[in-house]
C-alpha positions as CSV (number, residue, x, y, z in Angstrom):
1,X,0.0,0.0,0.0
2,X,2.0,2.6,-1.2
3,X,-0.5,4.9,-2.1
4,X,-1.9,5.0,2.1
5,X,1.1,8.0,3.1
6,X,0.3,10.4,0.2
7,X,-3.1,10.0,1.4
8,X,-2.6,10.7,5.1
9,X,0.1,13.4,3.9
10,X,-2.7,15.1,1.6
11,X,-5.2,14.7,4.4
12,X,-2.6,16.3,6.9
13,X,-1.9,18.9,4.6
14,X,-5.8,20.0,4.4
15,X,-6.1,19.8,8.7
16,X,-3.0,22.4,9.0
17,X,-4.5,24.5,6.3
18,X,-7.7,24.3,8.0
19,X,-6.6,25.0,11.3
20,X,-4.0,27.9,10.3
21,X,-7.2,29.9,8.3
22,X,-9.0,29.1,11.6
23,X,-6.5,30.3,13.6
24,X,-5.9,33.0,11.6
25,X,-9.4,34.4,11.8
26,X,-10.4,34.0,15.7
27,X,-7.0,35.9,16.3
28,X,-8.1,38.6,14.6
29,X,-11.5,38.3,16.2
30,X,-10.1,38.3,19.6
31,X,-7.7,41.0,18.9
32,X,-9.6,43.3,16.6
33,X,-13.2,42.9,17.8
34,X,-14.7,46.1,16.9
35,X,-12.8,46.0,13.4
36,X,-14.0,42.9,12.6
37,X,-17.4,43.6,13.3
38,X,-16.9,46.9,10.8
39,X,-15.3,44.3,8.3
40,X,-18.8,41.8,8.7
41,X,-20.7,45.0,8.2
42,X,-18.7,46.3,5.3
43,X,-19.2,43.1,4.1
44,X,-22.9,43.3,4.7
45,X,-22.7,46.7,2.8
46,X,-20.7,46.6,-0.4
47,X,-19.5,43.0,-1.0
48,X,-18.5,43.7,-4.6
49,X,-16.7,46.6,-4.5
50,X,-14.5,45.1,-1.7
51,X,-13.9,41.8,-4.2
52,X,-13.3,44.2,-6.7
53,X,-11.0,46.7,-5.0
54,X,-9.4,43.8,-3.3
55,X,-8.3,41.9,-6.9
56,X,-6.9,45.6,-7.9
57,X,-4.6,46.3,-5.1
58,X,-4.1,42.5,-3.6
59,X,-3.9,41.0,-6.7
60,X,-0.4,42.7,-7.3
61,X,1.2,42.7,-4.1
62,X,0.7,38.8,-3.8
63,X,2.2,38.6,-7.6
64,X,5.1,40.7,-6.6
65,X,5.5,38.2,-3.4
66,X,5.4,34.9,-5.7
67,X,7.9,36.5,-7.6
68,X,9.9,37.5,-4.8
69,X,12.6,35.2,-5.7
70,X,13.4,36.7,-8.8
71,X,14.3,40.3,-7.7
72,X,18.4,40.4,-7.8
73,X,19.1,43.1,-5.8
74,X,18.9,41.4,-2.2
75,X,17.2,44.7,-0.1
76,X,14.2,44.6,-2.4
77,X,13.8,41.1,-2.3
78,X,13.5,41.9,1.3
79,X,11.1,44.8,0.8
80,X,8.6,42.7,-1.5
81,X,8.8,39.5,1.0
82,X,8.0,42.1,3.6
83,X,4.6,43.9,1.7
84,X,3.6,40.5,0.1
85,X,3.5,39.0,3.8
86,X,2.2,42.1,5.6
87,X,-0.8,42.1,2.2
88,X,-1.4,38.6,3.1
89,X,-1.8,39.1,6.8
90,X,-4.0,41.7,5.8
91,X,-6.0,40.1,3.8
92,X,-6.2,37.1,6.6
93,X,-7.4,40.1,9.1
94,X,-10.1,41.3,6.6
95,X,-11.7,37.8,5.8
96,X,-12.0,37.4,9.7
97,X,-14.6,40.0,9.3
98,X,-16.4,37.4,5.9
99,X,-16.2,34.5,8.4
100,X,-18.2,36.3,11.4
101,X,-20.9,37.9,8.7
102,X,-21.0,34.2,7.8
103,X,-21.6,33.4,11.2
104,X,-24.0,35.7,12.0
105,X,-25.9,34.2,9.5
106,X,-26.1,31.0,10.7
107,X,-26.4,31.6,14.5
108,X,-27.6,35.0,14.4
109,X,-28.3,34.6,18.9
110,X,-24.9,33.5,19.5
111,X,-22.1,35.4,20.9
112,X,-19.8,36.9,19.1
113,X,-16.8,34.3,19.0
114,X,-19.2,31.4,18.6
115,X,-20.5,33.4,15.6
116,X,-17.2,33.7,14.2
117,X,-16.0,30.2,15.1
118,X,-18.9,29.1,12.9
119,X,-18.6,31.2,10.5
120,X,-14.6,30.6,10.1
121,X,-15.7,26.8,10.2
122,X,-17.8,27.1,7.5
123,X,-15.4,29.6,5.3
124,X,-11.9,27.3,5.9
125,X,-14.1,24.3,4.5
126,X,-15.2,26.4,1.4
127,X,-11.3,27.5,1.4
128,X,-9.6,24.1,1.3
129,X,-11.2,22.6,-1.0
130,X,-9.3,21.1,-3.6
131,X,-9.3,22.8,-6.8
132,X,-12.1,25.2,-7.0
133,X,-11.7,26.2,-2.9
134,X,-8.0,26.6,-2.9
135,X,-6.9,27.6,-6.4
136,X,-9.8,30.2,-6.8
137,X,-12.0,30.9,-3.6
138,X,-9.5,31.5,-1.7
139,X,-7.5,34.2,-3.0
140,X,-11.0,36.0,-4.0
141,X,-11.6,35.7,-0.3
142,X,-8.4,37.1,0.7
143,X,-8.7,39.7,-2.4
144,X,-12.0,40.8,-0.5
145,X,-10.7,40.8,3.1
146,X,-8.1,43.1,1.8
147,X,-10.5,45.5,-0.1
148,X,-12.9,45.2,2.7
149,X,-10.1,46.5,5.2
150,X,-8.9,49.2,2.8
151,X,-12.5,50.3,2.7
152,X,-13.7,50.1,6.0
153,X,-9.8,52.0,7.4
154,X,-10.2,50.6,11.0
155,X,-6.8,52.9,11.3
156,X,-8.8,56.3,11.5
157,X,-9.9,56.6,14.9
158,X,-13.8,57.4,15.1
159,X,-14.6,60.6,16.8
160,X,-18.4,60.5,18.2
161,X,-19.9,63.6,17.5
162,X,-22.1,65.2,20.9
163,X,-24.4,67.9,20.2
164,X,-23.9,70.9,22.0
165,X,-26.6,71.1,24.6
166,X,-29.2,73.9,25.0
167,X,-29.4,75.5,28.3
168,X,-32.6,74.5,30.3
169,X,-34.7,77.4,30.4
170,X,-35.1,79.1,34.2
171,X,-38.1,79.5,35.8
172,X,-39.3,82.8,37.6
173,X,-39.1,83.1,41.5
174,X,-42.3,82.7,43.1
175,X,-43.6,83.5,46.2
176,X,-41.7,81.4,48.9
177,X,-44.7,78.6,49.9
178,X,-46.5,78.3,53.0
179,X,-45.9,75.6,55.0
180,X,-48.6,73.8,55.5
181,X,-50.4,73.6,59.1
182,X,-49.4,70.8,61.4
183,X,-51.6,67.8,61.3
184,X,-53.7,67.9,64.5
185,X,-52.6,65.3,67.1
186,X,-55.4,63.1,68.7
């Protein structure tokens, strides 16, 4: 039986990939919480134009990192390994915010980490599937989580905005009141 290690090395291969997107994605949640929620709502929001936006600026950085290698000059080897892993990381961050939409989908009662546990359960199996999951899915969904990060900029800090309040109007003196007569006791 030959053929029974390149199975179990193929089946290992998918668990690490599926635990690493996993991983990946409840880190982010932990860390992140109220960017990832923006992310699930930007997802919720404009879903295309994150894809979209995502294949335009993602798509090159992880095309200069795949050709990494071939850059002579050893400091911008560097430089591109450095931006094609800081894109990718990015786009990990921004799909965290796809697997908890997911998830609030599913379980919409749950707490948030369960959400995104299911969600990020549900997205990694879509993700490592062979052929269609992990040749095409996946970088759209890291294409997205990178446009959906670029378009939600969790970097600018949100400033709430209070109304100035009105002064309470004052009321007139009146006369001082009477007190009233004692009770009589019996």
């Amino acid at each position: 039986m030959p053929y029974t290690g390149i199975v179990l090395a193929i089946l290992a291969f998918h668990l690490a990939a599926f635990l690493i997107l996993l991983g990946h994605w409840l880190v982010a949640a932990g860390l992140l919480p109220k960017a990832t929620r923006g992310f699930a709502d930007e997802y919720g929001r404009r879903p295309v134009r994150a894809t979209l936006l995502g294949l335009f600026t993602y798509g090159p950085l992880f095309v200069l990192l795949l050709n990494a290698n071939n850059i002579p000059n050893g400091a911008l080897k560097l430089v591109a390994l450095v931006i094609g892993f800081a894109a990718l990381l990015v786009g990990f961050i921004g799909t965290a915010g796809l697997a908890l939409r997911i998830g609030r989908n599913l379980s919409a009662t749950a707490e948030p980490w369960q959400q995104g546990l299911r969600g990020g359960v549900m997205l990694a199996l879509v993700f490592i599937t062979p052929l269609l999951g992990s040749l095409f899915l996946m970088h759209v969904g890291l294409a997205s989580g990178f446009g959906v990060f670029l378009l939600s900029r969790p970097w600018k800090r949100v400033v709430a905005i209070v109304p100035p309040q009105l002064p309470l109007p004052v009321a007139p003196a009146t006369a001082p009141a009477m007190p009233a007569e004692p009770a009589p006791v019996l």
